[in-house]
C-alpha positions as a LaTeX table, in Angstrom:
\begin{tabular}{lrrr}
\hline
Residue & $x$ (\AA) & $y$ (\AA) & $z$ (\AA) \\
\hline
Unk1 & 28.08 & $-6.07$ & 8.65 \\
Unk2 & 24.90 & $-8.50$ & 8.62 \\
Unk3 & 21.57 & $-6.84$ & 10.45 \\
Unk4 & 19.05 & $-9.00$ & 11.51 \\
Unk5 & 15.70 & $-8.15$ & 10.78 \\
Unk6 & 13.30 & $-9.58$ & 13.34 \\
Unk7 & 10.05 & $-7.95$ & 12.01 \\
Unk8 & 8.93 & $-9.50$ & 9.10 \\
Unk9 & 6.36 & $-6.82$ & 8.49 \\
Unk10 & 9.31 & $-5.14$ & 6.66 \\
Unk11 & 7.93 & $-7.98$ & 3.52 \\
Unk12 & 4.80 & $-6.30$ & 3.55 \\
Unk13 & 5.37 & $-4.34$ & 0.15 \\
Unk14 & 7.04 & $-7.10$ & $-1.28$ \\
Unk15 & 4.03 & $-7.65$ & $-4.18$ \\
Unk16 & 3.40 & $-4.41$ & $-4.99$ \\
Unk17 & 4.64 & $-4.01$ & $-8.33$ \\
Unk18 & 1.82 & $-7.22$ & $-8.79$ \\
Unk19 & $-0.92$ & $-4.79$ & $-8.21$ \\
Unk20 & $-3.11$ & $-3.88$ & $-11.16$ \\
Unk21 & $-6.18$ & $-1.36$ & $-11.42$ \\
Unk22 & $-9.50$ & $-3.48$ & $-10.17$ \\
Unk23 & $-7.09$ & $-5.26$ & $-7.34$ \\
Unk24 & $-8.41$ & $-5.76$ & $-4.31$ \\
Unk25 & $-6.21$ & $-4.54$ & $-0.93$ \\
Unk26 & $-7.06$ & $-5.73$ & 2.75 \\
Unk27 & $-6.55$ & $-4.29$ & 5.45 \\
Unk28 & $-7.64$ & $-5.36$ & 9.11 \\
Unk29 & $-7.80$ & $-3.47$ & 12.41 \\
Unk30 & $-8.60$ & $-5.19$ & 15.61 \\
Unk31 & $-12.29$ & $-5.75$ & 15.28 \\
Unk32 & $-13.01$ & $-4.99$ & 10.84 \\
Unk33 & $-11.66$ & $-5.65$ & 7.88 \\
Unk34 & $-11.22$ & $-2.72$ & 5.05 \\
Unk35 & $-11.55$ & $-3.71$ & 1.29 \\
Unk36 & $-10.33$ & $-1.53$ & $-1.50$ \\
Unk37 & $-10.36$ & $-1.84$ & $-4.80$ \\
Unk38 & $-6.78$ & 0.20 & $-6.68$ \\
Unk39 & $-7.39$ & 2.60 & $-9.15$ \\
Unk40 & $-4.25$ & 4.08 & $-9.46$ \\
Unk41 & $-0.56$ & 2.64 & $-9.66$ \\
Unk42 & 2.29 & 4.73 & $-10.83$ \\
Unk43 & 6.51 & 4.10 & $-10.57$ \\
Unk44 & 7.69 & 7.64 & $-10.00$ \\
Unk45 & 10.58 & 9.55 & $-9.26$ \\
Unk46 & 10.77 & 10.04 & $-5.79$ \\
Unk47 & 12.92 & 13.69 & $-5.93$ \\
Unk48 & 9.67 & 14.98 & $-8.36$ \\
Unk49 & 6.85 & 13.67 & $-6.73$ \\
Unk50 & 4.60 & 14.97 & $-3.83$ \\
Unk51 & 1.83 & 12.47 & $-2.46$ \\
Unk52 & $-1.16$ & 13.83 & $-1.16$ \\
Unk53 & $-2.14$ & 12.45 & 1.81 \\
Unk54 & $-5.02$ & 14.22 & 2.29 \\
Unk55 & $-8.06$ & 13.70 & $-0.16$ \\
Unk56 & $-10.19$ & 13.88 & 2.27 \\
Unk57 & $-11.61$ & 10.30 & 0.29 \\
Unk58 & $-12.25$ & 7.09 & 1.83 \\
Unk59 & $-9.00$ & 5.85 & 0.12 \\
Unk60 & $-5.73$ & 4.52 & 1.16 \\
Unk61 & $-2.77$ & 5.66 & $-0.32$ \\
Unk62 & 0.37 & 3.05 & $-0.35$ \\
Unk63 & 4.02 & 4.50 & $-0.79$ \\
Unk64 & 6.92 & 2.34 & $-1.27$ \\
Unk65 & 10.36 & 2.67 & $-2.62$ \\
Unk66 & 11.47 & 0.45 & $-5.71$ \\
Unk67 & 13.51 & $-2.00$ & $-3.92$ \\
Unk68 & 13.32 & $-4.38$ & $-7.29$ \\
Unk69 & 14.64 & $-1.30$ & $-9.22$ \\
Unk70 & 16.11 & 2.33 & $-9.25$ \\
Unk71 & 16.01 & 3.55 & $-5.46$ \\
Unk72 & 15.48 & 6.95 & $-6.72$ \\
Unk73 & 11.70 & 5.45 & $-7.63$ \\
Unk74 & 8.78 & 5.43 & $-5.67$ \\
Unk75 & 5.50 & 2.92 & $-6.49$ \\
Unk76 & 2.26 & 4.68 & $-5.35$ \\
Unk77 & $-0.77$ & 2.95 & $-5.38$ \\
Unk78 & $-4.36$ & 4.56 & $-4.40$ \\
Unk79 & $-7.08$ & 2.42 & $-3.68$ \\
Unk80 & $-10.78$ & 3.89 & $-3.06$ \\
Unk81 & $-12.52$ & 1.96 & 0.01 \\
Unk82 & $-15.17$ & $-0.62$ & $-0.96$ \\
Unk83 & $-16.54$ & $-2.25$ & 1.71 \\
Unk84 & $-15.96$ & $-2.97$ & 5.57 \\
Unk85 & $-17.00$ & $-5.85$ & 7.13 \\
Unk86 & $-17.09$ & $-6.52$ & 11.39 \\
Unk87 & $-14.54$ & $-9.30$ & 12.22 \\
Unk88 & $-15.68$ & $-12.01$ & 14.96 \\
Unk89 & $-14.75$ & $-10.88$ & 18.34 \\
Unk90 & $-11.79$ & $-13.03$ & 19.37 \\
\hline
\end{tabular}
């Protein structure tokens, strides 16, 4: 049976595995635009590993299964924030 995906947001992990410590990860709301800089990346076993999801940081934490390998594995990248910047109102 085919299923069509019409929400290509489902991509949006795609690179993940590309991400290295010092990269840079965007992320824009309506009106500002979030930069963080990763300093953490680890492929993990997803039945042994908890993610905290509460530092209580300015960080974003990004959890993904391992499409491109084992589906038991989990990539989880943390990223402190950086800088914000004010977008142009639209």
């Amino acid at each position: 049976r085919n299923i069509a995906i019409i929400n290509p947001a489902y991509k949006v992990f795609n690179k993940i595995k590309e991400l290295k410590k010092g990269s840079k990860i965007l992320i824009q709301s309506q009106d500002k635009e979030y930069v963080y800089v990763v300093f953490n990346i680890q492929l993990v076993d997803a039945e042994k590993t908890i993610v905290n999801f509460t530092s209580g940081k300015n960080m974003v934490t990004l959890s993904t299964c391992n499409s491109f390998g084992e589906k038991q594995e989990r990539y989880i990248v943390e990223a402190n924030l950086f800088s914000s910047l004010n977008l142009p109102v639209k």
